[in-house]
C-alpha positions in Angstrom: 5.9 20.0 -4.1 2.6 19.3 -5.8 3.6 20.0 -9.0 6.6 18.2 -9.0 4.2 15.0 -8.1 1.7 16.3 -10.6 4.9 15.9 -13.1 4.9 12.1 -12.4 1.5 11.5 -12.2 1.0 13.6 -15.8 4.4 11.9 -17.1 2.4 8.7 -16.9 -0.6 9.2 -18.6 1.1 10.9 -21.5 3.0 7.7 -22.0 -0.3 5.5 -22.2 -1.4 8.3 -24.5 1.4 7.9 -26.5 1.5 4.0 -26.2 -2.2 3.1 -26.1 -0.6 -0.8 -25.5 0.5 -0.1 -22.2 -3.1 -0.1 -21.1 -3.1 -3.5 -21.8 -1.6 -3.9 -18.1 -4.5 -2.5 -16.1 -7.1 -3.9 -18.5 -6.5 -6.9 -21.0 -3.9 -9.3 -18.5 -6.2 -8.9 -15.7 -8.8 -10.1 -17.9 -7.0 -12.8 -19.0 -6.3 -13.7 -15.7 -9.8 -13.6 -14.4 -11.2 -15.7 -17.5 -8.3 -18.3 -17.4 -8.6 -19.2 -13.5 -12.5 -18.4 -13.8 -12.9 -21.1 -16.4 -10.8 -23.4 -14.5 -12.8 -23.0 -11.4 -15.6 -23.4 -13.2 -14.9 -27.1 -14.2 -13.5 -27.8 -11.0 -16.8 -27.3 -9.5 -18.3 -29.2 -12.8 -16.7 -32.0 -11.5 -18.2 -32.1 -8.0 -16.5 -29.5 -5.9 -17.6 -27.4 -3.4 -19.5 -24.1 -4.9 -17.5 -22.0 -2.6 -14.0 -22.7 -4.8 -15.3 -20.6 -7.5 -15.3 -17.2 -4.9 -12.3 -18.8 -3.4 -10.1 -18.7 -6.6 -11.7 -15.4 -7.9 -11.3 -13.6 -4.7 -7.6 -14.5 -5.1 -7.4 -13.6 -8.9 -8.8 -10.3 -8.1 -6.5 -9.0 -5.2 -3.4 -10.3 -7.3 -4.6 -8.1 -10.0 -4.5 -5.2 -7.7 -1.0 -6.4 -6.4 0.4 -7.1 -9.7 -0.9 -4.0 -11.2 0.2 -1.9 -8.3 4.2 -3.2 -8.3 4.1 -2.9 -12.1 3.0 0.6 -12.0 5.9 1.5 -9.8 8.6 -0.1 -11.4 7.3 0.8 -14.7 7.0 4.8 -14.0 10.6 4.3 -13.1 11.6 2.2 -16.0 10.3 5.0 -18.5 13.5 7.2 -17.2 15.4 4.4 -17.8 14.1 3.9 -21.4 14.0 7.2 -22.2 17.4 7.7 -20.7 16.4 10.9 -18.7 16.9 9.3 -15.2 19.8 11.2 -14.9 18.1 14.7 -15.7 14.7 14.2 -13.0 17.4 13.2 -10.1 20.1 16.1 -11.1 17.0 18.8 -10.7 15.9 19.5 -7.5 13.3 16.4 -7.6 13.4 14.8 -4.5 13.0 11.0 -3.2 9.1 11.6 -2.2 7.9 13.5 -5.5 8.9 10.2 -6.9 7.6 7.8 -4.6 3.9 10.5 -4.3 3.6 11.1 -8.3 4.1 7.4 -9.5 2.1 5.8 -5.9 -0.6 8.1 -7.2 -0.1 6.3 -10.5 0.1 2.8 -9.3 -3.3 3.3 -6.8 -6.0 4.5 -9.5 -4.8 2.3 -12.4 -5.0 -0.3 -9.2 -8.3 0.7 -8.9 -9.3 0.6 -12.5 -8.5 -2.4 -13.3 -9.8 -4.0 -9.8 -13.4 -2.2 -10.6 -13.3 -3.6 -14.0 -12.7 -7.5 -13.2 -14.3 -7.2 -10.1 -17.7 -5.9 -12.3 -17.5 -8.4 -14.7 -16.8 -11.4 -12.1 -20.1 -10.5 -11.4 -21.5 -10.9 -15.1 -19.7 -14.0 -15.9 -18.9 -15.9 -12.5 -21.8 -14.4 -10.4 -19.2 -13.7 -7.6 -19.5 -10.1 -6.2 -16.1 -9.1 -4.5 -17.4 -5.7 -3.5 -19.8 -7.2 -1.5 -16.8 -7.2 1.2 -18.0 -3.6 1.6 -15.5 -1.3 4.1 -13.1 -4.5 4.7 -12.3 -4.3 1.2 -10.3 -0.9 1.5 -7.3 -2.4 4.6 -7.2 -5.2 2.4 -6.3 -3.5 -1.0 -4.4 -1.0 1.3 -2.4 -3.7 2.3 -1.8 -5.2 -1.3 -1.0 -1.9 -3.1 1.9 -1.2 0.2 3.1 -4.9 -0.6 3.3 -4.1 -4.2 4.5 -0.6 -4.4 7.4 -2.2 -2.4 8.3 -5.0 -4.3 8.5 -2.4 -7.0 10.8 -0.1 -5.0 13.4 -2.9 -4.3 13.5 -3.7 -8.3 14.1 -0.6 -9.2 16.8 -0.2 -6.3 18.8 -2.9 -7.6 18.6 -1.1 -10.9 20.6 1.9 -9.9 23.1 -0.1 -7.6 23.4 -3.4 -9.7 22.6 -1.9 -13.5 19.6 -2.9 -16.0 20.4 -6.8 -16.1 17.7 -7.1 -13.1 15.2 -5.0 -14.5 13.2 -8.6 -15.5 12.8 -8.9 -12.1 9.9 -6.2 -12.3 8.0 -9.3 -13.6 9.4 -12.1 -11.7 9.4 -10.8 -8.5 5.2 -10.8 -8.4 5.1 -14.2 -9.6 7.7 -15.8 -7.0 5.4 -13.7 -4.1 2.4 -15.2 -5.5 2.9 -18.8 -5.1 3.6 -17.9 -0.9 0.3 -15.3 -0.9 -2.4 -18.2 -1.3 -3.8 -16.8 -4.3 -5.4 -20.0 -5.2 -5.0 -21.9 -2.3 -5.1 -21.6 1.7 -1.9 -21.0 3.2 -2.2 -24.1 5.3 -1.5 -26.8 2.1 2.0 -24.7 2.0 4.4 -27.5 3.3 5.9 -26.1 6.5 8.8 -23.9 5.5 6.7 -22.2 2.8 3.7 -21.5 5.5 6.6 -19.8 7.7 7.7 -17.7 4.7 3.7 -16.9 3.9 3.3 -15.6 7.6 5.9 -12.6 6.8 4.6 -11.7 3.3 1.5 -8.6 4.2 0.1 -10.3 0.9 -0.9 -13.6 2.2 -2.6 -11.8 4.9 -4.9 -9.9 2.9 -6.1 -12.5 1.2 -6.4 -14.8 4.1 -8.4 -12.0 6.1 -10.8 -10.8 2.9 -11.7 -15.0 2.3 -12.6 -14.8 6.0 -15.2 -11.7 5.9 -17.0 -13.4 3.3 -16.9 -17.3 4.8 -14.2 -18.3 2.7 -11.8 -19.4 5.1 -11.9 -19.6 9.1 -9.4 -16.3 9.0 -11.0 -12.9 9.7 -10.0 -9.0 10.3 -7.7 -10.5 12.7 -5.1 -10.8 9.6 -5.1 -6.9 8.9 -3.6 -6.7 12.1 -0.8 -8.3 11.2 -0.8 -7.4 7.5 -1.3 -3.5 7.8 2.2 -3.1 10.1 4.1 -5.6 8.1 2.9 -3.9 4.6 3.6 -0.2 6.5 7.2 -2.0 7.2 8.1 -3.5 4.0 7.3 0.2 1.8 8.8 1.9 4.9 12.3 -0.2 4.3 11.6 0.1 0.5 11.2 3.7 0.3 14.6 4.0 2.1 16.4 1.5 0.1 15.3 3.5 -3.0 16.2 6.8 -1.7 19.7 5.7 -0.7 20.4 3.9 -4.0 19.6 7.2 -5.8 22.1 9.0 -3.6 24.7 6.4 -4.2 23.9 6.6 -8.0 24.2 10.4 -7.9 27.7 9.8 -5.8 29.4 7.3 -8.0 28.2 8.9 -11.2 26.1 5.2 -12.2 23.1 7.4 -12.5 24.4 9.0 -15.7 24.2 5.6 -17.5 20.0 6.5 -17.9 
């Protein structure tokens, strides 16, 4: 088993090797986002507000970062197949649902972490916020955000194999629409009503809620992982399962030989 997740993992970095532009992902667009909503924050507080909006909005830039980078990861190893049109070949061998899900989660976790360490460091340099001064509380949180993530990712590329390639744009849509309910750069609380409802059930909105709180951001605390950890645990659970039984159907109808 651990070579076929080895496979995955190693599949992965040879097709960064081979496309140094796909780096750009984990490093360059969470730079941009961190200078773009830095900057902003930066003459929102020019202009009289409070000093804490700067951690506030970077906190949330940074823990989308790890989100984004985490569902794009996912959908992305699995998109490579689909490009490459060999989908077909790793799911006719004997391959099975978890090589998958380990190899490419593997993936998704340490280019999470890259990129996270790297924004996170120069926050630091250039905003003189310090996110890893969290500490422990830090590692439910990403936990929590990379579960979320890997997810969404799962369910695009579900409705891949049981709907065809017309909703593979979703890969990118899908972490924007979840954004604007997570709080990223605002509490939950200014969500009109319905919205704040929707937030409650998202593990996302939690871990950002909860890390704001450890550091005085917002009158949320650890009390949000509680809630976040079994709803993130649920939503990859459901995810993973929906994934496994679309590649069955795909292997059944004979839809997987279109990649």
């Amino acid at each position: 088993m651990l070579n076929k997740i080895y496979a995955y993992l190693e599949r992965n970095i040879r097709m960064i090797r081979s496309a140094p532009g796909e780096i750009f992902q984990i490093t360059i667009w969470p730079l941009i986002g961190l200078l773009s909503i830095g900057l902003l924050g930066n003459f929102v507080v020019g202009t009289g507000a409070s000093t804490n909006t700067i951690g506030f909005i970077i906190l949330g830039v940074l823990i989308w970062n790890f989100f984004s980078v985490s569902a794009r990861s996912m959908f992305v190893g699995f998109m490579y197949d689909v490009w490459d049109e060999c989908l077909k070949h790793h799911f006719t061998n004997p391959v099975r649902t978890r090589d998958f899900l380990l190899g490419n989660g593997i993936f998704a976790l340490t280019s999470s972490i890259i990129g996270f360490i790297l924004v996170g460091l120069l926050s630091i340099y250039l905003f003189n916020f310090n996110v890893f001064s969290i500490g422990f509380y830090l590692i439910p949180g990403l936990f929590i955000v990379l579960l979320h993530g890997l997810a969404d990712g799962l369910i695009v590329n579900s409705l891949i194999l049981r709907k065809g390639y017309g909703y593979h744009s979703l890969g990118w849509a899908i972490p924007g629409f979840v954004m604007i309910f997570s709080g990223v750069y605002y509490p939950i609380n200014t969500l009109p009503e319905i919205m704040q409802k929707i937030a409650f059930f998202l593990p996302s909105s939690h871990a950002i809620e909860g890390l704001r709180g450890i550091i005085g951001l917002s009158n949320a605390g650890i009390s949000e992982f509680y809630i976040g950890i079994p709803l993130a645990i649920i939503y990859f659970s459901i995810s993973a399962w929906i994934f496994k039984t679309s590649i069955t159907k795909a292997k059944h109808n004979g839809f997987i030989t279109k990649y």
